[in-house]
Every structure is written in structure tokens, then in C-alpha cells.
C-alpha positions in Angstrom: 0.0 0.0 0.0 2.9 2.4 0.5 4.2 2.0 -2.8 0.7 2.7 -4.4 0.4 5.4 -2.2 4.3 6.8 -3.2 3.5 6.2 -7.1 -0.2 8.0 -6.6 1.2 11.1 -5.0 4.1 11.3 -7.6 2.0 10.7 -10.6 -0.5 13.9 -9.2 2.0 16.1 -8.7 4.0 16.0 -11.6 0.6 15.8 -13.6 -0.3 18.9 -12.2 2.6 20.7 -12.6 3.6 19.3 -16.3 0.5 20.2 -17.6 -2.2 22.8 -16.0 -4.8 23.9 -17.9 -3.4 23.4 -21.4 -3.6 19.8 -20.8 -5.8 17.6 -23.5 -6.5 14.7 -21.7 -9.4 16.9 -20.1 -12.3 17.7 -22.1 -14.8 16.8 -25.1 -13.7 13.2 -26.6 -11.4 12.5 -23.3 -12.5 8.9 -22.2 -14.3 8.0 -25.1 -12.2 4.8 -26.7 -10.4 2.1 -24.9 -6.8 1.8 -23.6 -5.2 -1.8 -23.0 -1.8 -2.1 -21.9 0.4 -5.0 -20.1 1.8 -2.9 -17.2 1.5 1.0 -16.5 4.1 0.9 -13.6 7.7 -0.5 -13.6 11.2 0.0 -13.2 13.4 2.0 -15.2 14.4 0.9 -18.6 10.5 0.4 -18.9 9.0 -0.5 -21.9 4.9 -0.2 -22.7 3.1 -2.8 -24.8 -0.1 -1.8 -25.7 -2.0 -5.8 -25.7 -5.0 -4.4 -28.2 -7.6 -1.7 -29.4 -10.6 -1.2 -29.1 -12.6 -3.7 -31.8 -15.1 -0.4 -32.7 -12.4 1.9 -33.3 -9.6 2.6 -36.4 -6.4 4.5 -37.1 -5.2 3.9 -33.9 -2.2 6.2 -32.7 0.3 7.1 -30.1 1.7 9.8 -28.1 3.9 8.0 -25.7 5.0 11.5 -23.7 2.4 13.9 -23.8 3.0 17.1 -22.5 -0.2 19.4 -23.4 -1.3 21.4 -26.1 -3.1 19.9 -29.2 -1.9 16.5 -29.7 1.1 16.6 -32.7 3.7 13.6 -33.8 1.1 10.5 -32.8 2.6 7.3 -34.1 1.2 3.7 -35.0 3.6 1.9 -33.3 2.4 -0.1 -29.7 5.5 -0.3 -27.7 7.6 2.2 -26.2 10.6 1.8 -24.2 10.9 4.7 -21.2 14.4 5.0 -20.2 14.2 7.9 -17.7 12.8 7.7 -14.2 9.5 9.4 -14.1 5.7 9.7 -14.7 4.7 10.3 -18.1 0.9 11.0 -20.2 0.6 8.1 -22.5 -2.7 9.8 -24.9 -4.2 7.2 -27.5 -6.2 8.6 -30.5 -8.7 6.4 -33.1 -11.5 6.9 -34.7 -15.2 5.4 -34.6 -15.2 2.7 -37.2 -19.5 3.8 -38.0 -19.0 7.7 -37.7 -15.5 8.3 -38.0 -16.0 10.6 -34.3 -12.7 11.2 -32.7 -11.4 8.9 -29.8 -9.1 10.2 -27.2 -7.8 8.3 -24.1 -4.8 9.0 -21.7 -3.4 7.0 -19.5 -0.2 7.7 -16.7 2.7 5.1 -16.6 4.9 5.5 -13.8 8.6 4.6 -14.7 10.6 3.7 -11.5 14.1 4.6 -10.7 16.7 1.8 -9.8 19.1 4.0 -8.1 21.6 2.6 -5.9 21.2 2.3 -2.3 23.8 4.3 0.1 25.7 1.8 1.9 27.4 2.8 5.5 29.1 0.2 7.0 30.7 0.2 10.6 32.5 -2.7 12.0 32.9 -4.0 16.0 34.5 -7.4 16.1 32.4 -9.6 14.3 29.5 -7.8 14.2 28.3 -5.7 11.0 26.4 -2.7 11.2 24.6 -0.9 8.2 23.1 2.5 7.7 20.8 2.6 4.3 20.4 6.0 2.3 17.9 5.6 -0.3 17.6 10.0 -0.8 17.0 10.7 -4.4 18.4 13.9 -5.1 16.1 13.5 -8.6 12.8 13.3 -6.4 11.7 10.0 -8.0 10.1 7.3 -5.2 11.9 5.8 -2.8 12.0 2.0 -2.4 9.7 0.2 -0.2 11.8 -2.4 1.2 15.4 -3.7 0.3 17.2 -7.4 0.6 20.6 -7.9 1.8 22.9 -10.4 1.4 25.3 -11.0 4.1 27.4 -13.3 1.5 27.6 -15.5 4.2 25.5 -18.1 2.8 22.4 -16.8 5.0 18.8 -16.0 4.1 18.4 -12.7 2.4 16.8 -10.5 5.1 14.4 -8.2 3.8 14.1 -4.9 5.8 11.7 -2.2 5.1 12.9 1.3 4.6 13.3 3.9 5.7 14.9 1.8 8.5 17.1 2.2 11.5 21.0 0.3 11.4 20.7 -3.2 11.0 23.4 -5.6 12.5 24.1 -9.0 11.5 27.3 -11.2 13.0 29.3 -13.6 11.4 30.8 -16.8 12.7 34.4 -15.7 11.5 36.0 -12.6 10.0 36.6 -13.6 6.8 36.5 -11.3 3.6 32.9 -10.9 2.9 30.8 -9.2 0.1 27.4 -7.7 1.1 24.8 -6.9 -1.4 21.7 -4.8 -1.0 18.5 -5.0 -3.7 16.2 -2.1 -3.2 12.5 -3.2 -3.9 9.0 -1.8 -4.6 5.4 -2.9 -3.7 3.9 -2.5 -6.6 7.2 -3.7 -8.6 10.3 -5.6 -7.2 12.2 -4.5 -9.7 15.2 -2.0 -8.0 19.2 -2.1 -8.4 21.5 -3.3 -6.5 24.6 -2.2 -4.4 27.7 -4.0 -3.2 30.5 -3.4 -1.1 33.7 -5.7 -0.3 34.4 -6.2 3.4 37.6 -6.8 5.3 38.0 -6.9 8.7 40.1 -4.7 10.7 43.9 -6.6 10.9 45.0 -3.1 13.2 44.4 -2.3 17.0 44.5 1.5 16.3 43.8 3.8 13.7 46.9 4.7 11.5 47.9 8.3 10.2 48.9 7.4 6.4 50.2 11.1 5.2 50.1 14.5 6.4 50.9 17.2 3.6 51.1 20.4 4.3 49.3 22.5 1.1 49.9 26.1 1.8 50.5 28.1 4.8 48.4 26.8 8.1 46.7 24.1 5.4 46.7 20.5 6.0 45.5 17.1 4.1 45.5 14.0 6.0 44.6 11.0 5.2 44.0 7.5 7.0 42.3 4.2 6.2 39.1 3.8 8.3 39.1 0.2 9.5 35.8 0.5 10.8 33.8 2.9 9.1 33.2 4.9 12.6 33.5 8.6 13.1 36.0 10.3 13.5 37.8 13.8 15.2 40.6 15.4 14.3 42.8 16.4 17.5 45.6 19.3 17.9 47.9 18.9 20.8 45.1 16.9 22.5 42.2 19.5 21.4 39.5 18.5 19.1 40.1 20.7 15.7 36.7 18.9 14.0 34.4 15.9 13.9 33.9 14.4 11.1 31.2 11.7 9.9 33.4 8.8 8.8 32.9 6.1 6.3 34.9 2.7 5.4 37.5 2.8 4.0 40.5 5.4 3.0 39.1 8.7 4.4 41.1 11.8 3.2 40.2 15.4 5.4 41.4 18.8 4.7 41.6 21.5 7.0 43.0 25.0 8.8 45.3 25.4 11.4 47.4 28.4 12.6 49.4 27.2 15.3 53.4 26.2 14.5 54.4 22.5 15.1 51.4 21.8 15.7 50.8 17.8 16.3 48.0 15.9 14.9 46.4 12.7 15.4 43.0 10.8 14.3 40.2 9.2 17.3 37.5 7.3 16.2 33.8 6.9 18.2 32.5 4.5 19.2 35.3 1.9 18.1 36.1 -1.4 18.9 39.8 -1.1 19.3 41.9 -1.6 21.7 43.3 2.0 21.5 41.2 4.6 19.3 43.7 7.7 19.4 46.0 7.2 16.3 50.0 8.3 17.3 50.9 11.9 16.4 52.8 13.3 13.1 54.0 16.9 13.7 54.6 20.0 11.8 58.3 20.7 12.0 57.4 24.7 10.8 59.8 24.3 7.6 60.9 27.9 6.9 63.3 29.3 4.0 65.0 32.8 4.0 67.7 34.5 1.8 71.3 35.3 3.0 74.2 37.0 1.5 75.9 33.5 1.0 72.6 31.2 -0.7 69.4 30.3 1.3 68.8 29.4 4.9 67.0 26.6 5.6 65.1 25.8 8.8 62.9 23.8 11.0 62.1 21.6 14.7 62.4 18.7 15.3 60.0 17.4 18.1 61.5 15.4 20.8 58.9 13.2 21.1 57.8 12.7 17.4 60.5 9.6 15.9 62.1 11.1 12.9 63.9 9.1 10.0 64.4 9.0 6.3 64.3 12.8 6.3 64.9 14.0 2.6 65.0 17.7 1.7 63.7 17.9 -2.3 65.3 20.6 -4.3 63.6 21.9 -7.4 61.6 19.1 -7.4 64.7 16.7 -8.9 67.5 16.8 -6.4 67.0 14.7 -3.1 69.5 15.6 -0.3 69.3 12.9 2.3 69.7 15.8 5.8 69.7 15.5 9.6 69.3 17.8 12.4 67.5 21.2 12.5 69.2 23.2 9.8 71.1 23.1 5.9 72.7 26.1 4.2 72.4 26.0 0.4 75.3 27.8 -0.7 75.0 26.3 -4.5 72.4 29.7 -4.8 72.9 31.7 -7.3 71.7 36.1 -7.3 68.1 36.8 -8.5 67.7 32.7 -8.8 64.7 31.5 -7.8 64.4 28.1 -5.7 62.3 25.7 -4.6 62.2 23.3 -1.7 60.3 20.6 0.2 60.6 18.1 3.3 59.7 14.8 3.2 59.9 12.1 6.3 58.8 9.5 8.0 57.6 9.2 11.9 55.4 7.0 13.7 54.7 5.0 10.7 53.3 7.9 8.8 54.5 9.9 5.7 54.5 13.8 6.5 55.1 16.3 3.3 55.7 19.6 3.4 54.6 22.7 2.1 56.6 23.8 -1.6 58.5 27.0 -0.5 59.9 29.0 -3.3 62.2 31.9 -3.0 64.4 33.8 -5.2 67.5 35.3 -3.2 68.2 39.3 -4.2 71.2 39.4 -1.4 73.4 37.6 -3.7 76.3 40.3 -5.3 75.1 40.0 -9.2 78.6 40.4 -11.4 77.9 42.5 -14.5 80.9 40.7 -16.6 81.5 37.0 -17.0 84.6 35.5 -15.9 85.9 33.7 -18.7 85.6 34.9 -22.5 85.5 32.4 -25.3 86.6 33.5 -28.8 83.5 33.4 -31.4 85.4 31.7 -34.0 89.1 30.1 -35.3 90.2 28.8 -38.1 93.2 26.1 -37.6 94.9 26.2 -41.2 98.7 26.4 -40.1 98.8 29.9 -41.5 99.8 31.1 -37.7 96.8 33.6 -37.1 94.0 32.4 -35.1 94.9 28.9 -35.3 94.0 27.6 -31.9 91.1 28.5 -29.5 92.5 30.0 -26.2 90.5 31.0 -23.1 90.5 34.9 -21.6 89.6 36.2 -18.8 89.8 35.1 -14.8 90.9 31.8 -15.3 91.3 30.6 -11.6 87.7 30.9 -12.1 87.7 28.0 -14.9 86.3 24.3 -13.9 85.7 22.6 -17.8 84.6 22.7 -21.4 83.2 20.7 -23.6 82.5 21.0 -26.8 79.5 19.2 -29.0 78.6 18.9 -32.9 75.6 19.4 -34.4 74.3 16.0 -33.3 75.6 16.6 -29.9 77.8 14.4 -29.4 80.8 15.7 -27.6 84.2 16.1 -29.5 86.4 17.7 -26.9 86.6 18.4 -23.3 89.2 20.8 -21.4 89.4 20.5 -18.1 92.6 22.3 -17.7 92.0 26.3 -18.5 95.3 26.9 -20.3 94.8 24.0 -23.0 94.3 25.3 -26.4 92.1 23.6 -28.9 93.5 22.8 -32.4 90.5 21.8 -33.7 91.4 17.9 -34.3 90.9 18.0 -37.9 86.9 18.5 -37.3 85.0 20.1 -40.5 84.4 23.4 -40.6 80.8 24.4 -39.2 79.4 25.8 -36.1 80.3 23.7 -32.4 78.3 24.4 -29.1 79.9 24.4 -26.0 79.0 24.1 -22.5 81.5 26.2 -19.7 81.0 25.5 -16.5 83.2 28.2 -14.1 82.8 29.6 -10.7 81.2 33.0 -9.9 82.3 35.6 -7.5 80.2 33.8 -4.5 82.6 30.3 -5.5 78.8 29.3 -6.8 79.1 26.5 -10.3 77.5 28.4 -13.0 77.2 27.4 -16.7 77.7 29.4 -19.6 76.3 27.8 -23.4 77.5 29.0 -26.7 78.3 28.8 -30.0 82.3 28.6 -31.7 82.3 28.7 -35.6 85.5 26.6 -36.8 86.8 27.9 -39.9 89.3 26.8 -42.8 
């Protein structure tokens, strides 16, 4: 009777609304021939049959979603397949076979949805406890009734919805898959959901990653055994509550204090200890001195540290230890980026990306070392060998590529000269790499024509 009592309201309402006063299936005519069809309710992909016609009537034709107005694209054919959830006008019009009078019928067909029911799982020993959410966000009808299967090899238990949580316990905790068929009275006919269950191998929750996102922002993720609520705490202090689901559960959130530490506590759990163990902010900072960048950051006594890598420009890892690293290999008006990575408690903490370009640095105006733009080794003693000018001290090597890149000479001594080694003529690249006036490596790419 509920369901009949869902699908009546539905169909009035939208009836009402579709249509108004512009609606055909109301007036001279309306009622006057005869409708036959198999079903006028079921579940979505729903297809009408129309079984026969009237045996006084001709020309029979079909508008399978009437929507008002003077009836306009009728068709012949006497099945219709409704693929959207819904109530719809299904208006039949024939003619008299004696005086060729105008028939008109309508009939409503309710097409149910099959939506998927919302599954919440929570899990205390062996016992399973499920939460159903059958909201339809479209505002088709809700299901009467559901089935689950435990996948234990029990009876299917049919529970009427809306309902409260229903529990069911198991005779072991093996892996388990639980499906849930959602049902109407006037059509059992509605899809079904599924989830996997494991249960929980841990006596605690477990922090997987903390990753700081910006400044006082914070993801953290952890995999929720049980499927129980949860709170975030800061130094001991609830920071939020959260409603917690099973399975990996991944929170965002603010918080201004430095070195702050963070754990996870579920509600209402089963384990042995529902406080997860802390990861910590170690308030990473970066600043700009005369000699490269100063890095910084804490290192909490009571937070296990190890595997602590400091990520440079995203492709150089530099394996560090204790509270401090000067990067001297900074060169003026460059712009760096860095990021901490490590391990503590079994959990992975990331931190923010800070970028800064250092303006302390002395900028020289002139490069060190000059490199001639051309030579031409032809044993006429002019210009026959490439020689290096400039501060030379400053010098650390040279190579030199053809046009393939491929290189054909190194000097790693500033004072060698270059003969050329019988190469073709054509243009070479080269790559110097030489020390600035802060003893910083810098590199310094070119072109050398070789003539003959």
C-alpha cells in the first residue's frame, strides 16, 4: 500500500505541474475509446506494450509522452521503451469505425528509478552494522523495502525502509561481500549495491600522510578500518568531527598554530586504542642570506624522525639530519624551490613547496671567462688555436658538441688550447661550467664557428 500510495502522489504532482490547464486529456472526446496495456508501472528501462484496441475503433495512434497542447507527432507503433525515471501521459487517439467521431484516451505510466542504495558500514569485532540511504536527489520514489545479502550463505533479510541500522554477526571474520537490492510494492524491480568487506587486521587507527598544502593548510589521510567517526585532535584539542565512512578517508583542513601535532580518534570503536599516534609539523621555513638560502625547521622530541629528505627543485634529493642546511650552490636573483619529506610514527609527512628567489646575492655585470667566437686552424699562424681569456682561476671545464651533440672535446685544464682535431668546418656548441664571485658552479652555453 505504501508503494501505491508513493507512485499515486508522484504521478498527481507532476501531472499537475507538467501540464495545467493546457492539458488535452481533459475535455470533449477524453475517455471516449479504450486503452489496454500489459503494465502502466515498472522499473526504469521500462517498456509499454499496448496488448489491443478497441474492436469499434480505427487508425489507432500514439503519443507516448504527452506534454499538453493539441496532440502533434502520434505514431502507430504499440510499444515504447521509457528510459528515464518518471511519470509520463501516454494519450491514444482512433476513430469510430461507423461515424469516424474522434477517440481520445490517456493513461499515466509510472517509470521507477533503480538508483543505488547508500551503503554505510561500521564494523565491531564480528559484528556488522549498516546505515541505508535511499535520498534521491532526482525526487523520483523511494524503495519500499530492500534485501541484503550478508554473503555468508544466510537467508536474504528483507528490511523495510526507511529503517534504523541493522546488525548482523558472522561466525568468522573472513573477507565478505554484502549486497543490497532495493525493492517496490507495486514492482520488485530496484538495483543493487555492493561493497567488499575486510576486517580490521589493526588495534588502532593509523595516520597514512600528512601534507602540508599552503600556509596553516593540511590534508591527512588514514584508512578507516571500521567505518566509525571520527575527530581530528591538535595537541590533545578536538580541531573537527567528522562523519566517517569505510574505507581510505582523506580530510582537509586549517590550522594556525606552528608545530602543531595531529592525530586521528574514532567513536565508538572497537579497538583496543582509538587515538591514532601523532605526526607533527616541523614549521619548515626558508630565508635568503648573503651566501645562498637558509633553511630551517624543529624537530620534536617526542615525534620519531627518520628517512628525512629535503627535495630541491623538485629533482635533487638531499638525504639531511638535524634542525638546519645552508644551500650555498644559490645563485643572485635565482629562484628556488624546496620541500621536506619524512617519516615518523609510521606515517609519511610532506611539506609545504616554499619557493624563493635570493636578491642578497652580489650579481657580477661581466663573465669570468671569455671564449673567442670563432678560429680557423689552417697552419697559417693567425688564429689557429682557441685559447680561453679572462679570470681563469675561475675556470672548472669545457666541452664541446657537434651538431648532433655528441661531444668532441673536453678541457678540463683552462690553459689548454684547442686545435681543432681535424673537425669540419661548421658551427660547435659548447658548454663552460666556471665559478662566480660567490665560488657558486655556473654554466655558460655558446656557439664557436670553426673555420678553414
Amino acid at each position: 500500500m505504501k508503494g501505491i500510495l508513493h507512485t499515486v502522489l508522484f504521478t498527481i504532482l507532476s501531472i499537475s505541474l507538467a501540464f495545467g490547464q493546457n492539458d488535452q486529456c481533459i475535455g470533449p472526446n477524453i475517455g471516449t475509446g479504450a486503452l489496454y496495456t500489459q503494465r502502466t508501472v515498472g522499473c526504469v528501462p521500462f517498456t509499454v506494450q499496448i496488448e489491443k484496441t478497441d474492436e469499434n475503433s480505427t487508425d489507432n495512434q500514439y503519443i507516448f509522452k504527452y506534454t499538453g497542447g493539441p496532440p502533434v507527432n502520434a505514431v502507430t507503433q504499440r510499444t515504447y521503451t521509457y528510459t528515464q525515471p518518471g511519470a509520463y501521459k501516454l494519450m491514444q487517439i482512433s476513430y469510430r469505425k461507423d461515424t469516424k467521431q474522434e477517440l481520445r484516451i490517456c493513461t499515466i505510466i509510472t517509470v521507477l528509478d533503480t538508483a543505488h542504495i547508500e551503503i554505510n558500514p561500521k564494523i565491531c569485532d564480528n559484528t556488522i552494522s549498516l546505515n541505508l540511504n535511499d535520498e534521491r536527489k532526482n525526487g523520483t520514489i523511494p524503495y519500499d523495502f530492500c534485501y541484503i545479502n550478508w554473503g555468508d550463505g544466510s537467508t536474504s533479510e528483507k528490511v523495510n525502509l526507511p529503517s534504523v541500522s541493522i546488525t548482523h554477526i558472522y561466525t568468522d571474520k573472513s573477507a565478505r561481500k554484502i549486497n543490497v537490492k532495493g525493492g517496490y510494492i507495486v514492482d520488485n524491480c530496484g538495483g543493487t549495491s555492493s561493497i567488499n568487506l575486510q576486517f580490521p587486521t589493526i588495534s588502532e587507527p593509523k595516520i597514512q600522510e600528512l601534507v602540508k598544502t599552503g600556509e596553516n593548510k593540511f590534508t591527512l589521510s588514514f584508512n578507516n578500518e571500521t567505518g566509525d567517526d571520527y575527530t581530528v585532535l591538535a595537541d590533545g584539542n578536538v580541531l573537527l568531527t567528522q562523519k566517517g565512512k569505510l574505507g581510505q578517508e582523506r580530510v582537509s583542513f586549517e590550522h594556525n598554530n606552528i608545530n602543531a601535532c595531529y592525530r586521528v580518534q574514532l567513536q565508538n570503536s572497537c579497538f583496543t586504542n582509538t587515538i591514532s599516534k601523532e605526526v607533527c609539523d616541523i614549521g619548515f621555513s626558508v630565508k635568503s642570506i648573503i651566501d645562498g638560502n637558509e633553511l630551517m625547521w624543529s624537530n620534536p622530541s617526542r615525534m620519531p624522525i627518520k628517512d628525512f629528505i629535503l627535495t630541491k627543485n623538485n629533482t635533487i634529493d638531499i638525504p639531511l639530519s638535524g634542525t638546519s642546511y645552508p644551500d650555498n650552490e644559490v645563485d643572485c636573483n635565482e629562484e628556488v624551490c624546496y620541500q621536506v619529506r619524512f617519516k615518523t610514527n609510521e606515517s609519511v609527512f610532506i611539506g609545504e613547496k616554499l619557493c624563493i628567489k635570493n636578491t642578497m646575492i652580489p650579481c657580477g655585470t661581466l663573465k669570468p671567462i671569455h671564449i673567442p667566437s670563432a678560429f680557423s686552424p689552417n697552419n697559417d699562424g693567425i688564429n689557429d688555436k682557441l685559447f680561453l681569456f679572462g679570470d681563469l682561476e675561475k675556470f672548472i671545464s669545457l666541452k664541446i658538441f657537434n651538431r648532433r651533440g655528441h661531444v668532441v672535446k673536453q678541457i678540463d685544464y683552462p690553459y689548454e688550447a684547442w686545435n681543432g682535431d681535424d673537425l669540419p668546418a661548421g658551427i660547435y656548441e659548447y658548454l663552460l661550467k666556471f665559478k662566480t664571485t660567490s665560488k657558486q658552479e655556473n654554466t655558460l652555453q655558446g656557439t664557436i664557428t670553426l673555420l678553414k
